[in-house]
VOLUM-66776 format. One record per residue (C-alpha): x, y, z. Coordinates in nm, 2 decimals. Layout:
N
SITE:X:Y:Z
...
//
This chain:
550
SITE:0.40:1.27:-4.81
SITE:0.08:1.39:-4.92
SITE:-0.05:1.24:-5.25
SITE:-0.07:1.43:-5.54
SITE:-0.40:1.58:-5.68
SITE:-0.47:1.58:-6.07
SITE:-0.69:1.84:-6.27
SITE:-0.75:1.75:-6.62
SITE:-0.89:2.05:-6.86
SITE:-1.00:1.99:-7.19
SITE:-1.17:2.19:-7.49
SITE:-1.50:2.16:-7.64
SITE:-1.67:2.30:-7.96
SITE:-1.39:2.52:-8.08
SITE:-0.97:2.55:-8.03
SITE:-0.87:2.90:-7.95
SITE:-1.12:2.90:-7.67
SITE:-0.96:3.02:-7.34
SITE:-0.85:2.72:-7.21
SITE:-0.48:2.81:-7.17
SITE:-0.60:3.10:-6.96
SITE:-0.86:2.93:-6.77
SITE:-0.65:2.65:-6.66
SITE:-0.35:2.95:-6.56
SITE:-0.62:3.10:-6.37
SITE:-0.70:2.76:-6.17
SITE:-0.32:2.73:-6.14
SITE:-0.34:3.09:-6.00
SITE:-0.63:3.08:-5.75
SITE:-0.49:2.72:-5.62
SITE:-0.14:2.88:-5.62
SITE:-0.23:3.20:-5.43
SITE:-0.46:2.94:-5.21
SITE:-0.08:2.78:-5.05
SITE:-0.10:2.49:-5.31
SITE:0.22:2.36:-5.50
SITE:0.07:2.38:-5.85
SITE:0.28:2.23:-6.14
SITE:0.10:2.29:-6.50
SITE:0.15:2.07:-6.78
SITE:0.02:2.14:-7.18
SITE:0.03:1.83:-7.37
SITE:0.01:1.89:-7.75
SITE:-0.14:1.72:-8.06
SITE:0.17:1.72:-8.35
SITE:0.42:1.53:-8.39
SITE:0.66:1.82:-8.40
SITE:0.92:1.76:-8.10
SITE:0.87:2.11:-8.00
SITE:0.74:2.42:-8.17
SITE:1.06:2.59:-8.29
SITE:0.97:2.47:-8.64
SITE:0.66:2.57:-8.66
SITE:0.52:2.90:-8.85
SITE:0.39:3.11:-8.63
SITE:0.08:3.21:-8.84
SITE:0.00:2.84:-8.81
SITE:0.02:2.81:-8.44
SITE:0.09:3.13:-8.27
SITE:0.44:3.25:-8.14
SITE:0.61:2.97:-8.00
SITE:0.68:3.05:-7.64
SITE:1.06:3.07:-7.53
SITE:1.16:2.94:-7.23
SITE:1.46:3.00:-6.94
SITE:1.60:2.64:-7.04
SITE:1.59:2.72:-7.41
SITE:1.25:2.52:-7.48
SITE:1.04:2.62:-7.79
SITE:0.68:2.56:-7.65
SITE:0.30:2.66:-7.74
SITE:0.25:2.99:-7.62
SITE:0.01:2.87:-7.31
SITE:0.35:2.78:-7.19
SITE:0.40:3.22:-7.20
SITE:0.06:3.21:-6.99
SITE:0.10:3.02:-6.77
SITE:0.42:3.18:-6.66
SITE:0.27:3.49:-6.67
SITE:-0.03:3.41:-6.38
SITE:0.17:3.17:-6.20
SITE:0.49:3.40:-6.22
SITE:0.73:3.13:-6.23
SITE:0.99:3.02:-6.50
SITE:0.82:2.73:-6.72
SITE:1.01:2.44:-6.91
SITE:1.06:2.14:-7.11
SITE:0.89:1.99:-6.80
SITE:0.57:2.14:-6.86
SITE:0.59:2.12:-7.21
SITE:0.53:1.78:-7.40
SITE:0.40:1.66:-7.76
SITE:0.29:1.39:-7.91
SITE:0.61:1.35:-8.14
SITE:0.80:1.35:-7.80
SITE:0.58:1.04:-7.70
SITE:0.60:0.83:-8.01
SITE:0.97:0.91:-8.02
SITE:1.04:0.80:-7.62
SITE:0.79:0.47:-7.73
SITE:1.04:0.37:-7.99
SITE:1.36:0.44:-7.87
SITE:1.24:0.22:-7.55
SITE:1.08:-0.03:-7.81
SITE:1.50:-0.01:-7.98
SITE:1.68:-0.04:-7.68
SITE:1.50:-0.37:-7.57
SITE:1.32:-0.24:-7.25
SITE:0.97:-0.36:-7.32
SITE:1.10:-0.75:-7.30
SITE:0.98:-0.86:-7.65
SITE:0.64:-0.74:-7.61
SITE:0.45:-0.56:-7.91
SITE:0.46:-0.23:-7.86
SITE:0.10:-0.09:-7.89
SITE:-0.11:0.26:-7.82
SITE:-0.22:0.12:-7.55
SITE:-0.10:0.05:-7.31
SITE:0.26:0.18:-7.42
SITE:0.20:0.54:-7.56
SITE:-0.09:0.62:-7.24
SITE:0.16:0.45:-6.99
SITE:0.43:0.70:-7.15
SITE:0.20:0.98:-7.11
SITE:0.09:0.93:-6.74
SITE:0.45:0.89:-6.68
SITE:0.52:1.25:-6.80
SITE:0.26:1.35:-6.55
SITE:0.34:1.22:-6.25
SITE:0.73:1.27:-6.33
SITE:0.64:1.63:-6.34
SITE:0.41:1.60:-5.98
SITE:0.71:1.45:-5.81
SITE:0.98:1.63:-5.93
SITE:0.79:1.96:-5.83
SITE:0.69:1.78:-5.52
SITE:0.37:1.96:-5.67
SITE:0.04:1.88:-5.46
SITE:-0.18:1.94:-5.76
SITE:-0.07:1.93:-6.13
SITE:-0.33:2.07:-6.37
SITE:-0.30:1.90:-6.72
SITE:-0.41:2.11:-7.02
SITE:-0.52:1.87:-7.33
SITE:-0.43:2.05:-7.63
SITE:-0.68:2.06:-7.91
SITE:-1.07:1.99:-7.86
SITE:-1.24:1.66:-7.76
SITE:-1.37:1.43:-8.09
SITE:-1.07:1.52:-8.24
SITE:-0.85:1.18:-8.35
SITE:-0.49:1.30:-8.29
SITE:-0.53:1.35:-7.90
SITE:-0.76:1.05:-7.81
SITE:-0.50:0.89:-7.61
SITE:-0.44:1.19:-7.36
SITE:-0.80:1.11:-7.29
SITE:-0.78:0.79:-7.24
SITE:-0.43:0.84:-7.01
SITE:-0.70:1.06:-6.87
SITE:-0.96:0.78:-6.82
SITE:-0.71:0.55:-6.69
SITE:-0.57:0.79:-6.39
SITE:-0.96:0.88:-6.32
SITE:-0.95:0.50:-6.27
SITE:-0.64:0.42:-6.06
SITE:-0.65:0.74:-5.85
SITE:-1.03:0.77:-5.71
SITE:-1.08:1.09:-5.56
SITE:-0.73:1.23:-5.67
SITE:-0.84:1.30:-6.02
SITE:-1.07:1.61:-6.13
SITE:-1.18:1.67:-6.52
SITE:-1.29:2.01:-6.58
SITE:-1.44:2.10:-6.97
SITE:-1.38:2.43:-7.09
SITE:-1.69:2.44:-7.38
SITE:-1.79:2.77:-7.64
SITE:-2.19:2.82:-7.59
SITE:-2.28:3.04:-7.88
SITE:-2.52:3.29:-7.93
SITE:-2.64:3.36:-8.28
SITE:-2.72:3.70:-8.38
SITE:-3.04:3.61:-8.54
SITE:-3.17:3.40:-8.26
SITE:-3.06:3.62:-7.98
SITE:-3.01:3.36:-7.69
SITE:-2.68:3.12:-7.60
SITE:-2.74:2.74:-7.73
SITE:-2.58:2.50:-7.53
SITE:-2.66:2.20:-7.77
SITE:-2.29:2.23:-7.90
SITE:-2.12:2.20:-7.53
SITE:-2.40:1.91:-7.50
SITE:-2.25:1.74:-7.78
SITE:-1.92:1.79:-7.65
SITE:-1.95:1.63:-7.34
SITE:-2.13:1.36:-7.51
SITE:-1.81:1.27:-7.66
SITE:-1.62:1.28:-7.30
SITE:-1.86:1.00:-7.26
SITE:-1.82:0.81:-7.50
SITE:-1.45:0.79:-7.41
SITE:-1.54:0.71:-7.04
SITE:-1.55:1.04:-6.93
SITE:-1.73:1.24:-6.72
SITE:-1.68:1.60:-6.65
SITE:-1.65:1.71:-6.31
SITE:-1.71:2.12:-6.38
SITE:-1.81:2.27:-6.71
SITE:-1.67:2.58:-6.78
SITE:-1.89:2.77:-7.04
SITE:-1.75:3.05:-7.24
SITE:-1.99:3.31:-7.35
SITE:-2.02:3.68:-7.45
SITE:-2.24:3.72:-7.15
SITE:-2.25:3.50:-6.80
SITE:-2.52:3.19:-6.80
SITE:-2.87:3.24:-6.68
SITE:-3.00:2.96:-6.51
SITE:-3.18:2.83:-6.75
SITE:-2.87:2.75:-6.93
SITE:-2.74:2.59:-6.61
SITE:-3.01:2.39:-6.56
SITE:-2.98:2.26:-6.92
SITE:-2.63:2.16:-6.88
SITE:-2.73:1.95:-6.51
SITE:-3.01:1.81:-6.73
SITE:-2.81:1.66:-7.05
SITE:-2.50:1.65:-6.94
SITE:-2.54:1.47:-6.60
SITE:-2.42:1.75:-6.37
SITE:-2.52:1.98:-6.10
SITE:-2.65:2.33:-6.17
SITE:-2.33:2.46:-5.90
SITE:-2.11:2.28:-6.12
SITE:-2.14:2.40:-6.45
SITE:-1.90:2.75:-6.47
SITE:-1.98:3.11:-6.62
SITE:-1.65:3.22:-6.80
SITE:-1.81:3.55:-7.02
SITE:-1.61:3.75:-7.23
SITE:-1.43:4.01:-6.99
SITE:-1.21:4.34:-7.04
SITE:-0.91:4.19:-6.94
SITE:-0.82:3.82:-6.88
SITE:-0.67:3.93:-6.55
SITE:-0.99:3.94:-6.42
SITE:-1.13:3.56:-6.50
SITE:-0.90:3.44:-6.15
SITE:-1.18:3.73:-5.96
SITE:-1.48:3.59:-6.16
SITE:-1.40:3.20:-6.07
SITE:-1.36:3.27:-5.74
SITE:-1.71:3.46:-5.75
SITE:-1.89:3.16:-5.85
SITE:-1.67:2.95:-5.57
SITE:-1.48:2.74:-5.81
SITE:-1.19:2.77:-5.60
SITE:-1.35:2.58:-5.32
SITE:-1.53:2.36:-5.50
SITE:-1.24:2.19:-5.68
SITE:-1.08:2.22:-5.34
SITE:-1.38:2.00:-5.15
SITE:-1.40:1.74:-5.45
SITE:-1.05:1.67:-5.40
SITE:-1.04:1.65:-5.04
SITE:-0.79:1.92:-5.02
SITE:-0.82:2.15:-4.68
SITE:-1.03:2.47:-4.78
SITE:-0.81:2.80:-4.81
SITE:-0.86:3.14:-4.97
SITE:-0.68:3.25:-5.23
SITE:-0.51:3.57:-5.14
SITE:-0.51:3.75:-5.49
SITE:-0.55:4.16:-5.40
SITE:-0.25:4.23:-5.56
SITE:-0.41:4.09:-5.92
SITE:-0.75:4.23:-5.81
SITE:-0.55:4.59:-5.82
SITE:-0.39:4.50:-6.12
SITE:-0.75:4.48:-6.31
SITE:-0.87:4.78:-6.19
SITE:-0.56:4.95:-6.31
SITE:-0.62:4.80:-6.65
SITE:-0.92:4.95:-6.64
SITE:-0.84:5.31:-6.48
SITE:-0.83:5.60:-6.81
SITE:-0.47:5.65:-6.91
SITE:-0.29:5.97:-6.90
SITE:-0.28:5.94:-7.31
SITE:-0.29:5.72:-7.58
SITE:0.01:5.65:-7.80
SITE:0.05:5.48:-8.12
SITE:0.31:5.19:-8.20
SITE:0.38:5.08:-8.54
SITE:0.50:4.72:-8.57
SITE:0.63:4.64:-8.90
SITE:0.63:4.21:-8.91
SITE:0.58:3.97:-9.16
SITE:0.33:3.69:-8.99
SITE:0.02:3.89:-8.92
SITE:-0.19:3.76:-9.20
SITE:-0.35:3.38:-9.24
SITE:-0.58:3.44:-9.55
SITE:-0.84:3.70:-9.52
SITE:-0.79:3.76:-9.18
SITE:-0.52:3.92:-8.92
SITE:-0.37:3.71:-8.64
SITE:-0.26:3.85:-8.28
SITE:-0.16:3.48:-8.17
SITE:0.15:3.51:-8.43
SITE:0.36:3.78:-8.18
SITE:0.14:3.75:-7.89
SITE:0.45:3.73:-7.66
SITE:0.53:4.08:-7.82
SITE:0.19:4.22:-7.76
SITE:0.16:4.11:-7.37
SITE:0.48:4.28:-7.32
SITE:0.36:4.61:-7.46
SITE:0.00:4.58:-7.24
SITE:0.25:4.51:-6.94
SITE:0.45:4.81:-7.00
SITE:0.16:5.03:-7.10
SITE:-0.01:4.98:-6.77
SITE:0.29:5.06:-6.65
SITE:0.36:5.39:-6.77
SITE:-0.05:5.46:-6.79
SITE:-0.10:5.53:-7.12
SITE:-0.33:5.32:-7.33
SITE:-0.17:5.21:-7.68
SITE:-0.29:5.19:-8.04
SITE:-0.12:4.88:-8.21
SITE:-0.09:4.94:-8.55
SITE:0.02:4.63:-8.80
SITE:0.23:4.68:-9.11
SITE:0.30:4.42:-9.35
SITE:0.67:4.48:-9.39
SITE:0.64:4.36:-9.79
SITE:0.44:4.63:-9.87
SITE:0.75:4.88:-9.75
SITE:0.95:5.00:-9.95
SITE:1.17:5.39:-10.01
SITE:0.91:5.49:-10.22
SITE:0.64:5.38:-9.98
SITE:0.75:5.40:-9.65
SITE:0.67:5.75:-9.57
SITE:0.28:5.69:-9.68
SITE:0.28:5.35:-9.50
SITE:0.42:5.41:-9.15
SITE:0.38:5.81:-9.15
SITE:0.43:5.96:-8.75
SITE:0.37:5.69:-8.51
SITE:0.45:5.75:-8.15
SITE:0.69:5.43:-8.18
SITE:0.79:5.20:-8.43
SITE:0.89:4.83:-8.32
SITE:1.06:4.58:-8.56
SITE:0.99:4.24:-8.41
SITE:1.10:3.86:-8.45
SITE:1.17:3.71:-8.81
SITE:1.35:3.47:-9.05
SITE:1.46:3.49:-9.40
SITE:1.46:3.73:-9.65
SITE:1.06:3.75:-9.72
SITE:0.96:4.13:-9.61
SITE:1.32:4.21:-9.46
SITE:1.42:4.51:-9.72
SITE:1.02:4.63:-9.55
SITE:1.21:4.62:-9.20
SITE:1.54:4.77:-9.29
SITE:1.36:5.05:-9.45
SITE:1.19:5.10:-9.14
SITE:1.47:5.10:-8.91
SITE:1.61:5.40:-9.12
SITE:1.31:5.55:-9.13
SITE:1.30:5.54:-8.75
SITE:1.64:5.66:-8.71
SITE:1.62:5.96:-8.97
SITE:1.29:6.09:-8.82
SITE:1.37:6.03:-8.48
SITE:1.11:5.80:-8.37
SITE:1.18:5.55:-8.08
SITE:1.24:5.24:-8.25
SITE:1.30:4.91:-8.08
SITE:1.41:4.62:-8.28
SITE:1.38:4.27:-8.12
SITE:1.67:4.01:-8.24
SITE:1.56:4.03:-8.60
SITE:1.50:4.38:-8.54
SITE:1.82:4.47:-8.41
SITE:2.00:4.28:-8.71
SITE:1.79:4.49:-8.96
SITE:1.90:4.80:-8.80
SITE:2.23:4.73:-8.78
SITE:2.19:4.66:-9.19
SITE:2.03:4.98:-9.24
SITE:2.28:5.18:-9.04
SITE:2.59:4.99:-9.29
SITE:2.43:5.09:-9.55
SITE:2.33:5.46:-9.50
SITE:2.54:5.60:-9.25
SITE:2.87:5.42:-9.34
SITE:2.79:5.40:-9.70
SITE:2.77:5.02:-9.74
SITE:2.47:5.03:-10.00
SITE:2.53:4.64:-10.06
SITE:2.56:4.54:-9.70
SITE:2.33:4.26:-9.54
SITE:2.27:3.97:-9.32
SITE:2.42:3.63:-9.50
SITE:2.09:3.48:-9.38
SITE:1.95:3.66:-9.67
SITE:2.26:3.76:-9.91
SITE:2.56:3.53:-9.87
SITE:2.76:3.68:-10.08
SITE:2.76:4.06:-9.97
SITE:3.05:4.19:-9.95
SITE:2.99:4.35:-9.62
SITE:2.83:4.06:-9.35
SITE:2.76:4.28:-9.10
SITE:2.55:4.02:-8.97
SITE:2.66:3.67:-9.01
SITE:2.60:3.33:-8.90
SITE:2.75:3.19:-8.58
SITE:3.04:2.93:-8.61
SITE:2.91:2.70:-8.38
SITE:2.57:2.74:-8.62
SITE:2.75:2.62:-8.96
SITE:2.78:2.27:-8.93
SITE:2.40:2.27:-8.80
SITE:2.30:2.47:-9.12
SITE:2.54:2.20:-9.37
SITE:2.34:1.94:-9.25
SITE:1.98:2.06:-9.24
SITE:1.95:2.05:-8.83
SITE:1.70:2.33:-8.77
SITE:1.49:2.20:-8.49
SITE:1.64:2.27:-8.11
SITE:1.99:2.38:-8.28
SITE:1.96:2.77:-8.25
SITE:2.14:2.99:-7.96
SITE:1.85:2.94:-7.73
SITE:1.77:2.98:-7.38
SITE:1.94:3.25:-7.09
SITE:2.24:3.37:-7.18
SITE:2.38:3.66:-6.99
SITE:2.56:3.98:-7.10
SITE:2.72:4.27:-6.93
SITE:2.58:4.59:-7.01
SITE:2.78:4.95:-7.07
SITE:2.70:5.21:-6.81
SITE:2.60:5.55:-6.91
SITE:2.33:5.36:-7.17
SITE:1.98:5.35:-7.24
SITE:2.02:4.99:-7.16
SITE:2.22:5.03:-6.86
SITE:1.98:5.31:-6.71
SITE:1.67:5.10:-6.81
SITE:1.76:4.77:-6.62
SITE:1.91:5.01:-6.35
SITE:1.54:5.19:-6.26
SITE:1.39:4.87:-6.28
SITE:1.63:4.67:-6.02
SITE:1.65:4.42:-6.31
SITE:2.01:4.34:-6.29
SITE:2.14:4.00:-6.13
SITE:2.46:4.20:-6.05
SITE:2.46:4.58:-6.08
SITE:2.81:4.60:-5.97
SITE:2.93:4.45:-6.31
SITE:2.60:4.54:-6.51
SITE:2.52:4.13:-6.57
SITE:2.19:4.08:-6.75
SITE:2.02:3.79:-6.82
SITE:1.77:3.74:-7.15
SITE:1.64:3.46:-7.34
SITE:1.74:3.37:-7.71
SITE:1.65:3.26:-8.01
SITE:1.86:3.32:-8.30
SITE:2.15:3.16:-8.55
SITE:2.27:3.47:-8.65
SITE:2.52:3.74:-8.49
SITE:2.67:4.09:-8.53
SITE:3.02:4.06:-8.70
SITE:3.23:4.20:-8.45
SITE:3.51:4.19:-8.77
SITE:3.33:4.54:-8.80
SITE:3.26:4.67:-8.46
SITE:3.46:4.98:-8.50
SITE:3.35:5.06:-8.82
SITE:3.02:5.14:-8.63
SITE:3.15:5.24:-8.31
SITE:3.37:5.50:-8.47
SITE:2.99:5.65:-8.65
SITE:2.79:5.69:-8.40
SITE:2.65:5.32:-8.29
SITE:2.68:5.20:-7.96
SITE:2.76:4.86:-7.84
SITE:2.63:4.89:-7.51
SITE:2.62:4.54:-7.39
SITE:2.83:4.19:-7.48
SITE:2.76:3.83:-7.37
SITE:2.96:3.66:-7.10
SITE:3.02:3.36:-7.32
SITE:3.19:3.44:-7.66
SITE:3.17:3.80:-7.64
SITE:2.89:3.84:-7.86
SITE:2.70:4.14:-7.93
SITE:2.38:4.18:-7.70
SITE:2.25:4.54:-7.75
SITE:2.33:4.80:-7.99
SITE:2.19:5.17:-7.97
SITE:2.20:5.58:-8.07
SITE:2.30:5.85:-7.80
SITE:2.03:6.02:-7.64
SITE:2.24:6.32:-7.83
SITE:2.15:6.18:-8.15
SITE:1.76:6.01:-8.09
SITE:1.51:6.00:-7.80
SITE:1.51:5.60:-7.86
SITE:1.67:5.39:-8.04
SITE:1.78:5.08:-7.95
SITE:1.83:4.71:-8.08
SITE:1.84:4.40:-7.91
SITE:1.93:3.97:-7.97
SITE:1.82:3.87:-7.71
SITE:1.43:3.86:-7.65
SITE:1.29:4.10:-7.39
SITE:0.91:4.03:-7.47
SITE:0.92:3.66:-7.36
SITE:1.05:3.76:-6.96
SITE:0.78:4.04:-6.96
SITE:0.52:3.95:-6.66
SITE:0.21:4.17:-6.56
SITE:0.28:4.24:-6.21
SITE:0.68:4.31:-6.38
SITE:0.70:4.47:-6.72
SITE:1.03:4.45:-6.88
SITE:1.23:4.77:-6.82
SITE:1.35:4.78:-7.21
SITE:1.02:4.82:-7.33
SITE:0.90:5.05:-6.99
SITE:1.16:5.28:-7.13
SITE:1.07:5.24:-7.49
SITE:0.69:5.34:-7.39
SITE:0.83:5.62:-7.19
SITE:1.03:5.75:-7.49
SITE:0.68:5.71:-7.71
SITE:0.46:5.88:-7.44
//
């Protein structure tokens, strides 16, 4: 058997940089090459995984297939690679120190002292070359989370150092680096990238590819500045500029022949990437839409200080671009804190969108803003599409102004309303009692069969999306404690609401939603649509949601 090829990519100057997309797109190009590419993001906390973690802190924690709560590269890479990710490609540093110890408990270091190194970098290169054989991968391509100098992920690097070492020839480091250009100067500075790699060197590393990003491509003088300090050859140092789409970066690498160069340095047999299919998915990004449409999303993590955050549902907004390109019409996202809505203000606040989308959430900050903006929806006959926190919401805004329930509620927020329409799961209780949050949630794929004759139904049915359209069996991804009380199903039924799909296990409720009769769109969902969303395949949900706003 072949032996496997390892790509390290690291992060100079700033985080938030592109890495995650630049190393998908090298997974993509080597991919669409013939390669068996396996991607791996190692990351900095000590959090086990990122189900805990507020999403204005670190983005929206990606959901995956197998019910892993990752760092939303994870989402990336599955959307260039278009392949189901996992708790395989997925490891922290608290995942680490914890596997250390427990070994260090059960005896299986012999006595020794149990030290950084060589225990927590033998840990980590056993992660990756776990993941290369179990993939039978012929190249995994590590993404080091975080940016180089920084203490918490020094011993990635040197896990890094020490394969460079054992593996000669089998081991490529590529450094994705910000080169700035300040207004008042008017021309890029590489000094800061210069700096950065100074500090690969200082921990034994030497880059084999720098990858610049830049609001414009490099000239060659800024080439020829990188060869000089940073010990490199002009070919070898990268353009990455800002672009229209990041669709386009796999095009603009293999431009600039990074495809083949990585191949040749790693002794890999040269072949093309065959990636037309992307290439036309650019230019349709690109093409002028039929029309533009507004979508109102009323959410409760867009703000970190001063400043607005994307990163916090940026699952949620790759699933709209998806399905906008899609439909062809170009979309106007606009954010609405959900505290600031309330009856008196709603109508001001969220006026006559096209759409109105209630996303993810927890606890009771800014909910009352969402309910009143589920009935607001409903009442002025806007498509609305609520996503598992959404759906709940509407579900509590429907019990308490169409079947009169004015006290009605989630007990996530109330728990002693005296209608809990929605309510906690029973297998969730004894989680809850003793403080287990992390990993304990209804999480993963979980499948449902969906009612015919339903938005649902007909939405999954255009698409070709079902696993069985004889018995209408779904499958979506989940992330939630909470559950419709089926103790009141008819209550809603009998009103106008329509359950049209239930899980397979537990006969839970899936989807809930209005007859076309009564609203062009309106429908609610548990289960999480926006994580399965690809670009090449948009999720039929919100395809028919954008078609209902168009």
């Amino acid at each position: 058997m072949p032996l496997t090829k390892y790509i390290f990519v690291s992060g100079g100057v700033i985080s938030g940089i592109g890495k995650g997309t630049t190393t998908a797109s090298i997974a993509f190009l080597l991919k669409s090459a013939g390669f068996t590419v396996a991607p791996l993001k190692f990351e900095n906390y000590l959090n086990l995984d990122a189900g805990t973690i507020n999403p204005i802190e670190h983005g929206d924690p990606f959901l995956c297939q197998d019910g892993t709560e990752a760092d939303m590269d994870i989402g990336t890479y599955e959307k260039f690679l278009d392949e189901d990710m996992g708790r395989d490609n997925f490891v922290t540093m608290g995942q680490i120190y914890k596997e250390v110890i427990e070994r260090e408990r059960r005896f299986e270091y012999k006595g020794e002292d149990v030290e950084a190194i060589p225990h927590i970098t033998d840990e980590i290169i056993a992660r990756i070359e776990e993941l290369g054989k179990k993939k039978k991968a012929d190249i995994v391509i590590i993404e080091l989370g975080g940016t180089a100098g920084e203490y918490q992920n020094v011993f990635y690097y040197e896990a890094s150092r020490i394969m460079t070492l054992k593996k000669p020839g089998d081991v490529l480091h590529i450094h994705v680096s910000y080169v700035p250009t300040p207004p008042h100067l008017g021309e890029p500075k590489t000094k800061p990238t210069q700096l950065s790699v100074r500090t690969l060197n200082s921990m034994g590393i030497q880059p084999d590819f720098i990858i610049a990003r830049s609001e414009k491509y490099l000239d060659a003088r800024r080439r020829n500045r990188f060869a000089l300090f940073c010990n490199m050859h002009p070919e070898d140092i990268i353009s990455n500029p800002d672009l229209p789409t990041v669709y386009e970066i796999p095009s603009m690498l293999v431009k600039q022949g990074l495809d083949q160069k990585i191949l040749a340095k790693l002794a890999l047999p040269k072949r093309t990437p065959k990636i037309s299919q992307w290439e036309n998915l650019s230019n349709r990004i690109k093409e002028k839409k039929e029309k533009q449409i507004e979508i109102a999303i009323i959410g409760k993590y867009f703000g970190t200080g001063d400043y607005q955050l994307r990163d916090s549902y940026a699952a949620l907004f790759d699933a709209i671009d998806h399905a906008g390109w899609k439909v062809n019409v170009s979309i106007k996202t606009r954010w609405v804190d959900a505290e600031k809505v309330t009856k008196e203000t709603v109508n001001s606040i969220i006026g006559n969108p096209d759409g109105i989308i209630v996303p993810i959430g927890w606890g009771e900050r800014g909910a009352e803003g969402m309910i009143e903006a589920a009935g607001y929806a409903r009442k002025k006959k806007i498509p609305y599409l609520g996503l598992c926190y959404g759906m709940q919401l509407a579900v509590v805004a429907f019990a308490r102004e169409v079947l009169g329930w004015k006290s009605a509620n989630t007990t996530e927020n109330d728990a002693k309303t005296a209608y809990p329409v929605i309510h906690l799961m029973p297998a969730q209780k004894a989680h809850m009692e003793r403080r287990a949050y992390g990993g304990t949630m209804r999480l993963g794929a979980w499948e449902a069969i969906v009612k015919p004759n339903t938005i649902a139904y007909e939405a999954y049915e255009r698409t070709g999306a079902f696993i069985d359209k004889k018995r209408g069996l779904t499958s979506e991804r989940h992330r939630h404690r909470y559950e419709f009380n089926s103790d009141y199903a008819l209550d809603f039924e009998k009103n106008g609401l329509i359950i049209s799909a239930h899980s397979t296990v537990e006969n839970l409720v899936e989807i809930i939603e209005l007859s076309k009769k009564d609203h062009p769109f309106y429908l609610g969902t548990q289960g999480h649509p926006e994580y399965k969303s690809r670009p090449l395949r948009p999720h039929p949900i919100f395809v028919a949601f954008l078609q209902a706003c168009a």
